[in-house]
mmCIF file of the protein (N, C-alpha, C, O) and its ligand, coordinates in Angstrom:
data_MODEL
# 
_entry.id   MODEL 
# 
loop_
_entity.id 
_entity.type 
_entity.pdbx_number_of_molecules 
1 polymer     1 
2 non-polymer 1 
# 
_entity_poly.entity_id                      1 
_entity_poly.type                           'polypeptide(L)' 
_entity_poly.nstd_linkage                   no 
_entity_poly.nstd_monomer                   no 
_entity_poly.pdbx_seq_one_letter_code       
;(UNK)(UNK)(UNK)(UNK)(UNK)(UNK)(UNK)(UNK)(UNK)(UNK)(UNK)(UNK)(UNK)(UNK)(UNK)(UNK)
(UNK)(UNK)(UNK)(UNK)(UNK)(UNK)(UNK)(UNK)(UNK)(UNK)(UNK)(UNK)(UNK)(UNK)(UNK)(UNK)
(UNK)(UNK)(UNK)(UNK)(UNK)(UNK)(UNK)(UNK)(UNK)(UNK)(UNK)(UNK)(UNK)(UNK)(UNK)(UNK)
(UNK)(UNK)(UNK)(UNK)(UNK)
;
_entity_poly.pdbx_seq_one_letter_code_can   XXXXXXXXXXXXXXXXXXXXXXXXXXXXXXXXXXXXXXXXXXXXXXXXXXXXX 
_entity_poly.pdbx_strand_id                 A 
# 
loop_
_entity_poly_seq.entity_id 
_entity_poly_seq.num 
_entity_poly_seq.mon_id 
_entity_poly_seq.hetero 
1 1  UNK n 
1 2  UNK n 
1 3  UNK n 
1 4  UNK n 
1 5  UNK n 
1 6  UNK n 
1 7  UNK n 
1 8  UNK n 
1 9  UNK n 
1 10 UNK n 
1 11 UNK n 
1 12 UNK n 
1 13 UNK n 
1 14 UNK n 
1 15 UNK n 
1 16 UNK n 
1 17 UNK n 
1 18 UNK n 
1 19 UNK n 
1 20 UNK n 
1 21 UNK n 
1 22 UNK n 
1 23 UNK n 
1 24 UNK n 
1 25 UNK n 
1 26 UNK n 
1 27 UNK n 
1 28 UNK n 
1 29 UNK n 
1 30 UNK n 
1 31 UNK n 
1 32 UNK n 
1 33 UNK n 
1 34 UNK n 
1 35 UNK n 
1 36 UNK n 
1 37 UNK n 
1 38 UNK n 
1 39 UNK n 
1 40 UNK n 
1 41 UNK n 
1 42 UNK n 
1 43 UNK n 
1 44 UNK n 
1 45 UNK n 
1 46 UNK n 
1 47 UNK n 
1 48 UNK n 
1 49 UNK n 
1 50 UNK n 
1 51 UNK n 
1 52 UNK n 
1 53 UNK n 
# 
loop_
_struct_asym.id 
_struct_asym.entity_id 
A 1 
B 2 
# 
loop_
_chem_comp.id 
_chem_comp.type 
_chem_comp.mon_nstd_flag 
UNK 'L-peptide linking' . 
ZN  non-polymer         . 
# 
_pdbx_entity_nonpoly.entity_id   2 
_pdbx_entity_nonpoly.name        ? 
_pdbx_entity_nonpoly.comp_id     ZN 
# 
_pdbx_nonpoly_scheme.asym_id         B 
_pdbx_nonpoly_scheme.entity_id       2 
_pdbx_nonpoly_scheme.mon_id          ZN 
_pdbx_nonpoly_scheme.ndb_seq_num     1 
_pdbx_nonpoly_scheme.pdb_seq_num     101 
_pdbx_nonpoly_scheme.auth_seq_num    101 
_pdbx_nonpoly_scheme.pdb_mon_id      ZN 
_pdbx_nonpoly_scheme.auth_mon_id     ZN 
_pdbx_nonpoly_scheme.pdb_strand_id   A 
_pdbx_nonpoly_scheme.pdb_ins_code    . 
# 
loop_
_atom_site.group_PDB 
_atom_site.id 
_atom_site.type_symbol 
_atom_site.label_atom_id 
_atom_site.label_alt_id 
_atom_site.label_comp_id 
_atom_site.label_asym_id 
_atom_site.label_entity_id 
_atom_site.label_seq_id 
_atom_site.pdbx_PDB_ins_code 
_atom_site.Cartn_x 
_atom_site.Cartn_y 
_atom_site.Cartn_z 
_atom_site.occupancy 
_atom_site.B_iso_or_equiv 
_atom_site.pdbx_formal_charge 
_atom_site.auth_seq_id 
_atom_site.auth_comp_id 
_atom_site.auth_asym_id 
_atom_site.auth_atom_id 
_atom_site.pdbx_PDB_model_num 
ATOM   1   N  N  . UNK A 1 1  ? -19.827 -17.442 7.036   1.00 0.00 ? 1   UNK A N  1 
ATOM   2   C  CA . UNK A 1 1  ? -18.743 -18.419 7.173   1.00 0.00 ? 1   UNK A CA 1 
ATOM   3   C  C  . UNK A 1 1  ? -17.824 -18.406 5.949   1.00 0.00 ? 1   UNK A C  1 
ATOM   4   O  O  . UNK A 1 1  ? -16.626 -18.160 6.093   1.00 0.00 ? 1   UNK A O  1 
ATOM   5   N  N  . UNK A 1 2  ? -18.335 -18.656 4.793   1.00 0.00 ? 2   UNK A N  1 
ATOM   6   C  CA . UNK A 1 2  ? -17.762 -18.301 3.478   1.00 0.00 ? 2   UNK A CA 1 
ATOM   7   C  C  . UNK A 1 2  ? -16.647 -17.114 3.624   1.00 0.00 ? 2   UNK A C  1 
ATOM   8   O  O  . UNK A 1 2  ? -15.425 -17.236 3.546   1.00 0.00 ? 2   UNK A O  1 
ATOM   9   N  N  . UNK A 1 3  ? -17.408 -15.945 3.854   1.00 0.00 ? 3   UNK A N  1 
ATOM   10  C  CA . UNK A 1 3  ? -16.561 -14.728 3.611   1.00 0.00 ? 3   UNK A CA 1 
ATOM   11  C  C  . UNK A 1 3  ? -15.487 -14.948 4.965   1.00 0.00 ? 3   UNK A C  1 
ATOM   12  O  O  . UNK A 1 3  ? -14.289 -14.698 4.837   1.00 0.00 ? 3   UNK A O  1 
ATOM   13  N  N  . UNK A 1 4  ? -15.954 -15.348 6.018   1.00 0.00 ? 4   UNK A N  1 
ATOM   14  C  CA . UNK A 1 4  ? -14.938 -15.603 6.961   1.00 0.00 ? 4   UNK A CA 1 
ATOM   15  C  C  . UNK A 1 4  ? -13.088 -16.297 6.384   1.00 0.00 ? 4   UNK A C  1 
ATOM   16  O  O  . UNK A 1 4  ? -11.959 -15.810 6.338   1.00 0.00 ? 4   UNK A O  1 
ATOM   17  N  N  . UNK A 1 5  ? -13.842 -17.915 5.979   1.00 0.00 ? 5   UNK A N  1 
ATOM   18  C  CA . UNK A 1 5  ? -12.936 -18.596 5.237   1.00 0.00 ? 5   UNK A CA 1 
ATOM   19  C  C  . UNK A 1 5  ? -12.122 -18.224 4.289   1.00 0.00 ? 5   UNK A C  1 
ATOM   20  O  O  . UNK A 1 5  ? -10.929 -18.503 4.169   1.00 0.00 ? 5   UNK A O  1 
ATOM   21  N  N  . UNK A 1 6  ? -12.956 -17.431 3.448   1.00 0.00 ? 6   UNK A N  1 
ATOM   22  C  CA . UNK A 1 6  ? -11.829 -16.455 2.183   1.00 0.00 ? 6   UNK A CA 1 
ATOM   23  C  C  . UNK A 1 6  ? -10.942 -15.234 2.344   1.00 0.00 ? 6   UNK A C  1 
ATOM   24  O  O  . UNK A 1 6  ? -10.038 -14.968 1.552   1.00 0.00 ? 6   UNK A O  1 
ATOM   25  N  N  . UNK A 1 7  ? -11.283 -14.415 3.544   1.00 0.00 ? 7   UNK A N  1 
ATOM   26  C  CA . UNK A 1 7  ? -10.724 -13.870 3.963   1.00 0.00 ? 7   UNK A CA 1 
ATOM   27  C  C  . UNK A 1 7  ? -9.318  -14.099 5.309   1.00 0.00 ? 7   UNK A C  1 
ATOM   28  O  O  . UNK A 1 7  ? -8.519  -13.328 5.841   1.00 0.00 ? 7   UNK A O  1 
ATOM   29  N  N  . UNK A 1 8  ? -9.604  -15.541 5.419   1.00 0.00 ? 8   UNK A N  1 
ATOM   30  C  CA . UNK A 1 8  ? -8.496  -16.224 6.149   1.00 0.00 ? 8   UNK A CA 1 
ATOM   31  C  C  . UNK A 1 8  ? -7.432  -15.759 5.202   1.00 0.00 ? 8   UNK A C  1 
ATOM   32  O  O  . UNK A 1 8  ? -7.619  -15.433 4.030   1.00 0.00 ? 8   UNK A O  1 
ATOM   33  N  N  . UNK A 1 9  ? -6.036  -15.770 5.997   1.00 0.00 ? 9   UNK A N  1 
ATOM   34  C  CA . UNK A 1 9  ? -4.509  -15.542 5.447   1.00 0.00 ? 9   UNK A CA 1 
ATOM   35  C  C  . UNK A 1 9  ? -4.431  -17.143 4.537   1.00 0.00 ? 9   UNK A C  1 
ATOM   36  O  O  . UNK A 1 9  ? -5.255  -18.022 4.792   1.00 0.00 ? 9   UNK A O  1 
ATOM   37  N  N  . UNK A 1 10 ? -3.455  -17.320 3.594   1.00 0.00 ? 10  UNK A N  1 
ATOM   38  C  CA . UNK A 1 10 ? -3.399  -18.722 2.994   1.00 0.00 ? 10  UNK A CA 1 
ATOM   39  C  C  . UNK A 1 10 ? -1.841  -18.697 2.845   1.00 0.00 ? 10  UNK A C  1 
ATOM   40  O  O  . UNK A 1 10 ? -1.038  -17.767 2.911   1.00 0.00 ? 10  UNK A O  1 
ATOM   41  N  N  . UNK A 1 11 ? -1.679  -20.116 2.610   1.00 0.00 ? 11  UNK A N  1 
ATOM   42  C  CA . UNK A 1 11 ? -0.379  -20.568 2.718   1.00 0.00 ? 11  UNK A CA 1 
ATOM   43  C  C  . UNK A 1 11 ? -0.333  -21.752 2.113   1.00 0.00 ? 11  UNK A C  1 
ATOM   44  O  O  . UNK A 1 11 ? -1.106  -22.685 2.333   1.00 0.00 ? 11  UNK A O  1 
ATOM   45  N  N  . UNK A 1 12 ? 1.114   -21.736 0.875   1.00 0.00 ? 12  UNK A N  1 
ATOM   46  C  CA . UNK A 1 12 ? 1.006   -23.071 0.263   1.00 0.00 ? 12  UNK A CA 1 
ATOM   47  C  C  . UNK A 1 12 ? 2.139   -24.216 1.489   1.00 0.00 ? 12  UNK A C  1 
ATOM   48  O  O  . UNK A 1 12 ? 3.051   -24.050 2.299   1.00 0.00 ? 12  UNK A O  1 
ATOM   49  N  N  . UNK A 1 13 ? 1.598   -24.962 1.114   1.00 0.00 ? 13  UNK A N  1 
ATOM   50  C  CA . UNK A 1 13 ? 2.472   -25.694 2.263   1.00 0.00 ? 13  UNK A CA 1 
ATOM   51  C  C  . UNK A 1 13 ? 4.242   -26.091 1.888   1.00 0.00 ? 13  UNK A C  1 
ATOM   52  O  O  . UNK A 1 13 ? 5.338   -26.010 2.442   1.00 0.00 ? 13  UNK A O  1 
ATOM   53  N  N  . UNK A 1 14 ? 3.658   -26.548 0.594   1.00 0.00 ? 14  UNK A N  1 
ATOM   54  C  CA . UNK A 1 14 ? 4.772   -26.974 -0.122  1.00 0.00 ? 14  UNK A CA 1 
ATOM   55  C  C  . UNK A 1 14 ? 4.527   -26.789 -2.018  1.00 0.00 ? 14  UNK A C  1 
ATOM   56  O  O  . UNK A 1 14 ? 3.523   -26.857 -2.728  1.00 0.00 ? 14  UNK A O  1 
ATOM   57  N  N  . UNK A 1 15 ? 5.962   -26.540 -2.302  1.00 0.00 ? 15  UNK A N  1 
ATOM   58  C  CA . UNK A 1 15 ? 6.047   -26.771 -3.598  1.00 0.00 ? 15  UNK A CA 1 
ATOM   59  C  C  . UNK A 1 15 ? 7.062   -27.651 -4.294  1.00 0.00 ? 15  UNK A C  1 
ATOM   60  O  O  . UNK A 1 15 ? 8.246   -27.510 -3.990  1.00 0.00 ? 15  UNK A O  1 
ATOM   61  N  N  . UNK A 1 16 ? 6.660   -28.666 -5.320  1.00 0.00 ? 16  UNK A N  1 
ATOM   62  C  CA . UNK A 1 16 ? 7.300   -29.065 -6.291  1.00 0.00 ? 16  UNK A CA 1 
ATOM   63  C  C  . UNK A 1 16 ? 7.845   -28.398 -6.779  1.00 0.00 ? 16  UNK A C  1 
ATOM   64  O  O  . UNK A 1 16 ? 7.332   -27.486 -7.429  1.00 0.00 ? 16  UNK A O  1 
ATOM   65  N  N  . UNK A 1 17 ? 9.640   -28.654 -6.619  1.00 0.00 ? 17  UNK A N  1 
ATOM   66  C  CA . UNK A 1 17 ? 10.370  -27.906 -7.889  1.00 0.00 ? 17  UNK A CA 1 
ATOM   67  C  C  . UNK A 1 17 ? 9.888   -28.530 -8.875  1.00 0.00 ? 17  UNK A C  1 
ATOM   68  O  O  . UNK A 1 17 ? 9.003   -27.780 -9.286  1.00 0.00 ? 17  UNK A O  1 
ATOM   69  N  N  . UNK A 1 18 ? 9.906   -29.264 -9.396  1.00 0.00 ? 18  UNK A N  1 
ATOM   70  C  CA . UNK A 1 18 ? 10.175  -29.580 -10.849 1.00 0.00 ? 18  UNK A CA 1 
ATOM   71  C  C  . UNK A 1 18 ? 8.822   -29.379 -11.388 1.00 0.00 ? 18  UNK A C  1 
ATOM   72  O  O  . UNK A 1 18 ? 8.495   -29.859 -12.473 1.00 0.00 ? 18  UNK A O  1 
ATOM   73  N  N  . UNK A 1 19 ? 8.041   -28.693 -10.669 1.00 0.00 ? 19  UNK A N  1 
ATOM   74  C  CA . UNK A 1 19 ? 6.537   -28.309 -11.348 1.00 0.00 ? 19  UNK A CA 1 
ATOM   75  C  C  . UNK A 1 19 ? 6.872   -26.389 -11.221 1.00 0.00 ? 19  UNK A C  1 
ATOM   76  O  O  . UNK A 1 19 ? 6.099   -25.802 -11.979 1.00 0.00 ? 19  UNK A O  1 
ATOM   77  N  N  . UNK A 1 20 ? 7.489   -25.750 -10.718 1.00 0.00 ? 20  UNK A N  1 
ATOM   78  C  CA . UNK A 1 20 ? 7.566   -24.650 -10.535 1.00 0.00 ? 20  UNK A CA 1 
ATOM   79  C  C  . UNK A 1 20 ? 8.799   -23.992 -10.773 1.00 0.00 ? 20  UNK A C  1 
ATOM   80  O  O  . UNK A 1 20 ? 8.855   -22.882 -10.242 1.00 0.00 ? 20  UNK A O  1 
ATOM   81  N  N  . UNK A 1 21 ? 9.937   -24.385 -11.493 1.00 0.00 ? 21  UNK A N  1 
ATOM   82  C  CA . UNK A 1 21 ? 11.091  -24.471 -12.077 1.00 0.00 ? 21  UNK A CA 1 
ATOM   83  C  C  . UNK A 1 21 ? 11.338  -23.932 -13.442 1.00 0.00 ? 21  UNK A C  1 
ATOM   84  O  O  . UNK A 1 21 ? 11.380  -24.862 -14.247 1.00 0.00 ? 21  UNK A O  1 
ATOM   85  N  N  . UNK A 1 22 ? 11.486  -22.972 -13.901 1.00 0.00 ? 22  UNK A N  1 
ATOM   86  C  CA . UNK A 1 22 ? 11.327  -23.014 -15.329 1.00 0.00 ? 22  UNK A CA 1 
ATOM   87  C  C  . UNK A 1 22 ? 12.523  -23.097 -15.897 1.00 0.00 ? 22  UNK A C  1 
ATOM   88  O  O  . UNK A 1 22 ? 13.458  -22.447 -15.431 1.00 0.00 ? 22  UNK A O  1 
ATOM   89  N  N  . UNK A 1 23 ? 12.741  -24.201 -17.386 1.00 0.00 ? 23  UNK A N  1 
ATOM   90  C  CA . UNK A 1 23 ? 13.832  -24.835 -17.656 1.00 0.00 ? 23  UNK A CA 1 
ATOM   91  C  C  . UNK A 1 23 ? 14.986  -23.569 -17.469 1.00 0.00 ? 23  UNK A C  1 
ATOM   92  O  O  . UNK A 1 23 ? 16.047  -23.803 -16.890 1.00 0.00 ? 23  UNK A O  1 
ATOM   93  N  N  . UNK A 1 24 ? 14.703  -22.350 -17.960 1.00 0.00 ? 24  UNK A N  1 
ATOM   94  C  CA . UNK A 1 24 ? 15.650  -21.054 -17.695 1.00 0.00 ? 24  UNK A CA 1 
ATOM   95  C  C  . UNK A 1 24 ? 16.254  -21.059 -16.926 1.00 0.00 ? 24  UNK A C  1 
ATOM   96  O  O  . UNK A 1 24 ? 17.461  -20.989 -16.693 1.00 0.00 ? 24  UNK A O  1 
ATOM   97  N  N  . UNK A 1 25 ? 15.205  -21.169 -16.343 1.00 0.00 ? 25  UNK A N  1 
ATOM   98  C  CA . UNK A 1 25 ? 15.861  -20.549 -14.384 1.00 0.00 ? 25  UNK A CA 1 
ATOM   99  C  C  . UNK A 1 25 ? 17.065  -21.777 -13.835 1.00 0.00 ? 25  UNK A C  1 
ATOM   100 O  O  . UNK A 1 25 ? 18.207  -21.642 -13.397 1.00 0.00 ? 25  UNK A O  1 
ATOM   101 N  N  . UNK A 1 26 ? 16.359  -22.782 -14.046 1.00 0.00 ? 26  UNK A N  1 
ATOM   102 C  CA . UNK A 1 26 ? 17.311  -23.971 -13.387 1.00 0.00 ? 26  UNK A CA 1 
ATOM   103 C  C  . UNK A 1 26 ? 18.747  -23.995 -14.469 1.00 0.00 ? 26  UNK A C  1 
ATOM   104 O  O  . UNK A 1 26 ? 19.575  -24.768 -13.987 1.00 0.00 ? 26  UNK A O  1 
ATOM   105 N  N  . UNK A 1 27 ? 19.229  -23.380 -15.741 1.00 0.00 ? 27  UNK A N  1 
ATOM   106 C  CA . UNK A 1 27 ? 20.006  -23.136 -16.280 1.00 0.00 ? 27  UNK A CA 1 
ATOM   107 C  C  . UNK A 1 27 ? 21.347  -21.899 -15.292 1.00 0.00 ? 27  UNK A C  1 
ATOM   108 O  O  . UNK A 1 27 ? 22.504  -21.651 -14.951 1.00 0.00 ? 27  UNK A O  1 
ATOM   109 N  N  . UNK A 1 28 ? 20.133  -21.601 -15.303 1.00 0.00 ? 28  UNK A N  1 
ATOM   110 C  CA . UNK A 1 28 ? 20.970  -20.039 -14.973 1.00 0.00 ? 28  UNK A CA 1 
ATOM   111 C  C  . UNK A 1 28 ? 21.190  -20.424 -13.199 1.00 0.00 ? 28  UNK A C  1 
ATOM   112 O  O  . UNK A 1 28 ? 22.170  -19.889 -12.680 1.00 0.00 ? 28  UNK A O  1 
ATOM   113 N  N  . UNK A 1 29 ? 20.393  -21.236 -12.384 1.00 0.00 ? 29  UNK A N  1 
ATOM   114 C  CA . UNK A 1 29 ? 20.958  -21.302 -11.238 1.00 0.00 ? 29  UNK A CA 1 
ATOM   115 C  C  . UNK A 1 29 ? 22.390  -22.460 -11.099 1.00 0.00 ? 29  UNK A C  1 
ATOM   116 O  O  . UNK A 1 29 ? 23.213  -22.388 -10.186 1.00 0.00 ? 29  UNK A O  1 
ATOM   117 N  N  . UNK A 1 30 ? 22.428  -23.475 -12.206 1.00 0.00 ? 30  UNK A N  1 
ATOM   118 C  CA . UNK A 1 30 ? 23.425  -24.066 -11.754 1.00 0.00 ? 30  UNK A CA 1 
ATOM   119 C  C  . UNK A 1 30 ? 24.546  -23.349 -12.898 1.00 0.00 ? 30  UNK A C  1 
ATOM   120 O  O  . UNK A 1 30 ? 25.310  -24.167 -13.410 1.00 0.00 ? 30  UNK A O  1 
ATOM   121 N  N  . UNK A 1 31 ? 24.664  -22.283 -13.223 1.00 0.00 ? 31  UNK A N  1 
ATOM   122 C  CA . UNK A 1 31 ? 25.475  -22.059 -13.921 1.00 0.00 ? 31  UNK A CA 1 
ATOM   123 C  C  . UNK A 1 31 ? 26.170  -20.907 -12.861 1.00 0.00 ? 31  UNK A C  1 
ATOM   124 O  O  . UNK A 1 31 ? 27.331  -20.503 -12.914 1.00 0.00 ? 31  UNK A O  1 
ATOM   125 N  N  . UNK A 1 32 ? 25.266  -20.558 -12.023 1.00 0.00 ? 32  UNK A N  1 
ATOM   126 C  CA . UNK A 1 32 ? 25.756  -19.346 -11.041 1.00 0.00 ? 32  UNK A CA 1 
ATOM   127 C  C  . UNK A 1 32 ? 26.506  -19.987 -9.605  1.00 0.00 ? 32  UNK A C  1 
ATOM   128 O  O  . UNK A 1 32 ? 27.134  -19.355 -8.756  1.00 0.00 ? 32  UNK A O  1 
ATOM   129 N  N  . UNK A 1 33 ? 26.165  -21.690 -9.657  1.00 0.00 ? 33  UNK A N  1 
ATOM   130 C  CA . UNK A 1 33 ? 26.469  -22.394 -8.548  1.00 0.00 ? 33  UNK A CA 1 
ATOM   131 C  C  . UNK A 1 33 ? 27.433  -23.509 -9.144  1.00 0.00 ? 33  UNK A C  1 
ATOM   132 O  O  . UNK A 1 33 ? 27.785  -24.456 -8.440  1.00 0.00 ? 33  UNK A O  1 
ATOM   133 N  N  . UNK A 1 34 ? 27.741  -23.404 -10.120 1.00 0.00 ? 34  UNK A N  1 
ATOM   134 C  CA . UNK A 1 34 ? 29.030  -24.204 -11.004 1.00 0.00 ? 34  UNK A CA 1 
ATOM   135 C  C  . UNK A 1 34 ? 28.191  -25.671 -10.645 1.00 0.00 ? 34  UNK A C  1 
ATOM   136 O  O  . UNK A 1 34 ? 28.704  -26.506 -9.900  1.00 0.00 ? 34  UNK A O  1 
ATOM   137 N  N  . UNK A 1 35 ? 27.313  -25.803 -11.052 1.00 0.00 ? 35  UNK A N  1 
ATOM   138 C  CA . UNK A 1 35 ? 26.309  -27.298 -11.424 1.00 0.00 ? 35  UNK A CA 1 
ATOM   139 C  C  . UNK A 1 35 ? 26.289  -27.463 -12.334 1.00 0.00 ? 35  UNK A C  1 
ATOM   140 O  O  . UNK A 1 35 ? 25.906  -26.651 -13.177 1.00 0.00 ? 35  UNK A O  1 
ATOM   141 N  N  . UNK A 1 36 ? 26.850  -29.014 -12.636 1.00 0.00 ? 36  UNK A N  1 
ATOM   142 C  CA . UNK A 1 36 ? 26.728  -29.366 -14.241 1.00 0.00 ? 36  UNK A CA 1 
ATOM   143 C  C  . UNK A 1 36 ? 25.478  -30.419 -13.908 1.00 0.00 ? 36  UNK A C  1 
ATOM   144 O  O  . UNK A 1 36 ? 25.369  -31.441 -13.231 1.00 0.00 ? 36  UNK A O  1 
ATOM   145 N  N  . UNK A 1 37 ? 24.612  -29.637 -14.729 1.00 0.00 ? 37  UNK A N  1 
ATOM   146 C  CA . UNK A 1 37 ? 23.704  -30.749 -15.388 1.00 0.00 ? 37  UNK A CA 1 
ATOM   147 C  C  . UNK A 1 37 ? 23.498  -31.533 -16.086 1.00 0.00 ? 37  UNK A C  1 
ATOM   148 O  O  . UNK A 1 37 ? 24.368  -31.346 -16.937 1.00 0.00 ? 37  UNK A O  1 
ATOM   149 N  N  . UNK A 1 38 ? 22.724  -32.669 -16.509 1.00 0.00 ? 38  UNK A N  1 
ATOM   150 C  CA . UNK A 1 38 ? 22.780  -33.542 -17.300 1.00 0.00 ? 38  UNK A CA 1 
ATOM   151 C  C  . UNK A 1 38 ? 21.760  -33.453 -18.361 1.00 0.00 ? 38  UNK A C  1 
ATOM   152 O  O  . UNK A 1 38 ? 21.163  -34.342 -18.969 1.00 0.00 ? 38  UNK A O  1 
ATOM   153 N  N  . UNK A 1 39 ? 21.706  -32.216 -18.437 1.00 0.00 ? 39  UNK A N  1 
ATOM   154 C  CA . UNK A 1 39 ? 20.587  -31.592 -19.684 1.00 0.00 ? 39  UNK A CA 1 
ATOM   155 C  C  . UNK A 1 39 ? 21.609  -30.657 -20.536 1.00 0.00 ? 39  UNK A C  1 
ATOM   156 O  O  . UNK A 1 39 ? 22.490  -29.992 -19.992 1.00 0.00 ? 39  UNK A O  1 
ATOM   157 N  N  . UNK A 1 40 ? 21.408  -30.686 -21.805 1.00 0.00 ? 40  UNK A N  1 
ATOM   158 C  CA . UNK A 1 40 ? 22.320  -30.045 -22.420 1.00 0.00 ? 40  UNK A CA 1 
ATOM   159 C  C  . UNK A 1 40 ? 21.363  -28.545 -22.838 1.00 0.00 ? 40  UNK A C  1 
ATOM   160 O  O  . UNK A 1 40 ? 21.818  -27.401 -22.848 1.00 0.00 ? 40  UNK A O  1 
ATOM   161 N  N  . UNK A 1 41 ? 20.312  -28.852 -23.077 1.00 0.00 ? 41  UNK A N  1 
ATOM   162 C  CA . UNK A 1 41 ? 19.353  -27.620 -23.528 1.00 0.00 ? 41  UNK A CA 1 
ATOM   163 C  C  . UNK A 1 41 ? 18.304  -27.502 -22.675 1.00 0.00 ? 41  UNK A C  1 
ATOM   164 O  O  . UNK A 1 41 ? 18.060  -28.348 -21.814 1.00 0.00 ? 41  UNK A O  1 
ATOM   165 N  N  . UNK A 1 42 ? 17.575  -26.382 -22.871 1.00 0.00 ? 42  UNK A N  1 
ATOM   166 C  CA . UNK A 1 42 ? 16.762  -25.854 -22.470 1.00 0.00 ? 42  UNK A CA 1 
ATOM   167 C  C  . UNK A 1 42 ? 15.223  -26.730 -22.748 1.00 0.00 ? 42  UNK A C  1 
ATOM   168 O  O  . UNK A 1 42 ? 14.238  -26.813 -22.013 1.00 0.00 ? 42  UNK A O  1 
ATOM   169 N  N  . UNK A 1 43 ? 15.493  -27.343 -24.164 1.00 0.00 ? 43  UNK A N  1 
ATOM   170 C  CA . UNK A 1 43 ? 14.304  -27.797 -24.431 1.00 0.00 ? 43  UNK A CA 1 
ATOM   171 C  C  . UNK A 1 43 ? 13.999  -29.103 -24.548 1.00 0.00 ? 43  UNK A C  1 
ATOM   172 O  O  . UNK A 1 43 ? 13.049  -29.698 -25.056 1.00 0.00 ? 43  UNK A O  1 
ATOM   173 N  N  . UNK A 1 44 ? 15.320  -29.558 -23.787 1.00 0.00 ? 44  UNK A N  1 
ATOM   174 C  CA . UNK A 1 44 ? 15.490  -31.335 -23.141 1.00 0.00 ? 44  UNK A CA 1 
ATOM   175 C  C  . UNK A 1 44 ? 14.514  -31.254 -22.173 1.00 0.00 ? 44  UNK A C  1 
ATOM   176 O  O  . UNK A 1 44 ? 13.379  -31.722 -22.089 1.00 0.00 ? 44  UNK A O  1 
ATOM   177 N  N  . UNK A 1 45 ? 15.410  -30.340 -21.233 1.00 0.00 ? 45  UNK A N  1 
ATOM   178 C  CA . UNK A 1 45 ? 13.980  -29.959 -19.873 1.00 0.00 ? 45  UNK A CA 1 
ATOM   179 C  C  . UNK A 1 45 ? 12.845  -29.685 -19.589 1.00 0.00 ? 45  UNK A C  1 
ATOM   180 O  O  . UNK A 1 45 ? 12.312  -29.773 -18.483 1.00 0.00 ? 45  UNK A O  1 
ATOM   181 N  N  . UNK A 1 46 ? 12.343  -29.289 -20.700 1.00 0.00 ? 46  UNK A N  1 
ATOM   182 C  CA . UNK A 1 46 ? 11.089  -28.681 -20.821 1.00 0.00 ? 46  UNK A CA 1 
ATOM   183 C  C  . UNK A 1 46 ? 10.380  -29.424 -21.300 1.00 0.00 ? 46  UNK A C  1 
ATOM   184 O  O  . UNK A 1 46 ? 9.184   -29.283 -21.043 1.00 0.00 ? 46  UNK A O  1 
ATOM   185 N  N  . UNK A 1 47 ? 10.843  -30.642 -22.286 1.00 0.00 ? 47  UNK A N  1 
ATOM   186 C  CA . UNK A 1 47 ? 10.178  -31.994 -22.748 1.00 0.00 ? 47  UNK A CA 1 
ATOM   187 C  C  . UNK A 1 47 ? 9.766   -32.707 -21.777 1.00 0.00 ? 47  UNK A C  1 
ATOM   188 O  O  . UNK A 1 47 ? 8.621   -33.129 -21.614 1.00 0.00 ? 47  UNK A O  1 
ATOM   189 N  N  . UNK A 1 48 ? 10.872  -32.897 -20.968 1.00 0.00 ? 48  UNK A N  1 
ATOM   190 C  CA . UNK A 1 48 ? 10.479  -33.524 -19.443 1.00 0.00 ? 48  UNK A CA 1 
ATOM   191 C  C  . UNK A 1 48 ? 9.255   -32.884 -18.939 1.00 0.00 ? 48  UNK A C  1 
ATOM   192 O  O  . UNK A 1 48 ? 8.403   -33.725 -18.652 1.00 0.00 ? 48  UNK A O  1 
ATOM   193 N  N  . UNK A 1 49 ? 8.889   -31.660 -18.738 1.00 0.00 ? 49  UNK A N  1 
ATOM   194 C  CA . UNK A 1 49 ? 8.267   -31.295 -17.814 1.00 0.00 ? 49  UNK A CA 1 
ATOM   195 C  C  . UNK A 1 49 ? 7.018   -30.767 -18.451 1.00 0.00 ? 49  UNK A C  1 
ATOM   196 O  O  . UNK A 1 49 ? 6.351   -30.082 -17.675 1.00 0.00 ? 49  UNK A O  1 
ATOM   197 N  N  . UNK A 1 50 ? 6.542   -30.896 -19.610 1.00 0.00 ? 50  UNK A N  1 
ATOM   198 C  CA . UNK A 1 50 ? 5.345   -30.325 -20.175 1.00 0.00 ? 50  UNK A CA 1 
ATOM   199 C  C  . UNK A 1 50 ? 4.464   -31.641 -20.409 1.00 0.00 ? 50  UNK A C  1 
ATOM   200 O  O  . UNK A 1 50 ? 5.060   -32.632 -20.831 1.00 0.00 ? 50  UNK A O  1 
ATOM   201 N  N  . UNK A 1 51 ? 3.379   -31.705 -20.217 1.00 0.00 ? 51  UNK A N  1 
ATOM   202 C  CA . UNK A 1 51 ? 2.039   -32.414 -20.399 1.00 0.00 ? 51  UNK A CA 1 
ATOM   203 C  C  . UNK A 1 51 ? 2.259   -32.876 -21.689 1.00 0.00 ? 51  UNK A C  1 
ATOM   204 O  O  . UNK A 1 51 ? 2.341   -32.028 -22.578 1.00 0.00 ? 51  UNK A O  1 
ATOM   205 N  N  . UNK A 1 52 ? 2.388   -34.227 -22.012 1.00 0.00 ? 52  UNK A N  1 
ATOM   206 C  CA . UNK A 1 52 ? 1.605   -34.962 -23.335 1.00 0.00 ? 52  UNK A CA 1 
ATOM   207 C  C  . UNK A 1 52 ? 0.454   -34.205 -23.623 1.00 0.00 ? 52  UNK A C  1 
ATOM   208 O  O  . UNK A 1 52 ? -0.179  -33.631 -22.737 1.00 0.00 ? 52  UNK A O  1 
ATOM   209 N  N  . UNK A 1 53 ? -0.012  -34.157 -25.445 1.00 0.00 ? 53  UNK A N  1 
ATOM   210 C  CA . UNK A 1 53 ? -0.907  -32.605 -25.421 1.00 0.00 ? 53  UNK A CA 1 
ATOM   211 C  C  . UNK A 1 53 ? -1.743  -34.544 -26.229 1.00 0.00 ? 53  UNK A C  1 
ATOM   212 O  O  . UNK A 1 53 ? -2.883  -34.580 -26.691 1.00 0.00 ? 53  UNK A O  1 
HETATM 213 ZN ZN . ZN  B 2 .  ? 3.677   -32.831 -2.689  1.00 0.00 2 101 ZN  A ZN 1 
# 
């Protein structure tokens, strides 16, 4: 049953942008789609989105 189950096809259902986004990327997509954001840097965004250590 195991090996059955793991060998099933998989599929995420859904994803969080803002968990799968990297501050880069979302730079470079609204800059290619004339989006002004309300982040000035790269590492505004990334404050947002990284774990309290
Ligand atoms: Zn969800």
């Amino acid at each position: 049953m195991e090996d059955f189950i793991r060998g099933m096809p998989k599929v995420e259902l859904h994803l969080h942008i803002e968990g799968t986004l990297e501050p880069e990327l979302l730079f470079d997509l609204a800059e290619r789609n004339s989006v002004t954001l309300r982040f000035g840097a790269v590492e505004e965004v990334r404050a947002l989105t990284t774990s309290p250590t």
